[in-house]
NUSE-864107 format. One record per residue (C-alpha): x, y, z; chain; residue in one letter. Coordinates in Angstrom, 3 decimals. Example, Ala and Ser with C-alpha at 12.3 -4.5 7.8 and 13.67 -1.06 7.14 Angstrom:
NUSE-864107
- c1,c2,c3,cadena,residuo
- 12.300,-4.500,7.800,A,a;
- 13.670,-1.060,7.140,A,s;
end
This chain:
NUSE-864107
- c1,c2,c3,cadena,residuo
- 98.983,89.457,90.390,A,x;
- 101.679,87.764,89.061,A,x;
- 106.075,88.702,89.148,A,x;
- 107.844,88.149,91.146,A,x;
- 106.569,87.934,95.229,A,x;
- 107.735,90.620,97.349,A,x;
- 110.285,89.537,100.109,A,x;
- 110.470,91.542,103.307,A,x;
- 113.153,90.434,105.717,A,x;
- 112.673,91.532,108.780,A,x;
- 115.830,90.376,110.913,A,x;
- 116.282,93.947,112.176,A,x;
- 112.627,94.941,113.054,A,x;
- 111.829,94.602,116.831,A,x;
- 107.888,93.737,116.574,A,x;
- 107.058,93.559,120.844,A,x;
- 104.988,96.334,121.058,A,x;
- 101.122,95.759,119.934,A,x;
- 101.461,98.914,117.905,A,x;
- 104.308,98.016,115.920,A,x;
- 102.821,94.130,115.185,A,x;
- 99.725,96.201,114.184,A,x;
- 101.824,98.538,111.682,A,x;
- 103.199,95.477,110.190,A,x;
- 100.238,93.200,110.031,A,x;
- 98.798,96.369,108.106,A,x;
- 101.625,96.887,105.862,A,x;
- 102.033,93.060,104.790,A,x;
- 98.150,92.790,104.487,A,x;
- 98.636,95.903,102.019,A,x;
- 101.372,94.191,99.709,A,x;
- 99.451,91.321,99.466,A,x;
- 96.596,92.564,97.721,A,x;
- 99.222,93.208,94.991,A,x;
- 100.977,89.471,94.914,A,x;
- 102.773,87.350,97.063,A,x;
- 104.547,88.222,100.037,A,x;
- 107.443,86.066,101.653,A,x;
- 108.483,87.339,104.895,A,x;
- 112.165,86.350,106.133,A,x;
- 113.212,86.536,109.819,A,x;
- 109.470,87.444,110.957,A,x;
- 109.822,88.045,114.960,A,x;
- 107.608,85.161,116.548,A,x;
- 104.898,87.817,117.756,A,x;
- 103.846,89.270,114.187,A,x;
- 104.087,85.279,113.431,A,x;
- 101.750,84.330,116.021,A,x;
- 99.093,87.413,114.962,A,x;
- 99.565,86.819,111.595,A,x;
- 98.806,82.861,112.467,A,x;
- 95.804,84.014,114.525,A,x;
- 94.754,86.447,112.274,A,x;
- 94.545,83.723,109.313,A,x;
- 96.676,86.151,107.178,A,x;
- 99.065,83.174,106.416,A,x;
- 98.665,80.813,103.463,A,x;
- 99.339,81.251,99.410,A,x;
- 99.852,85.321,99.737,A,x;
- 101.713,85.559,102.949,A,x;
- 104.302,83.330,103.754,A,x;
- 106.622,82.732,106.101,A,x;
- 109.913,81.635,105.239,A,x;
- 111.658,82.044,108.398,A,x;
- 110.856,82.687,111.955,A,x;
- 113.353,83.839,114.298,A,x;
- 114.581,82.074,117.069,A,x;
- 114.129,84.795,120.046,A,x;
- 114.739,84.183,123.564,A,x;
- 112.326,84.329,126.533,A,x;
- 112.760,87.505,128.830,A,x;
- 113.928,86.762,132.361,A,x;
end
């Protein structure tokens, strides 16, 4: 498990739906069991669940979180 960590960037991913927080919880979860993941941009729902989910820590890692407004 060592190289270089995999970086997803996910500024263009729109993660509100359960489904689609799901999918990527799966998919980071997945390229973690091969080495490190950093995770740029990560909307703040998929944060939060991957938080809650204690996912976070040395294999997934947030770099960034973005900075999204309230609805309303």
């Amino acid at each position: 498990m060592t190289g270089a960590p995999q970086v997803f960037d996910l500024s263009e991913v729109d993660a509100d739906a359960p489904e689609v927080v799901l999918a990527w919880v799966e998919r980071l979860r997945a390229a973690a069991a091969h080495g490190r993941v950093i995770v740029r941009e990560c909307p703040q729902m998929l944060a939060h669940t991957l938080y809650k989910s204690a996912l976070l820590g040395d294999a997934i890692v947030l770099e960034s979180v973005r900075a999204e407004e309230a609805y309303g």
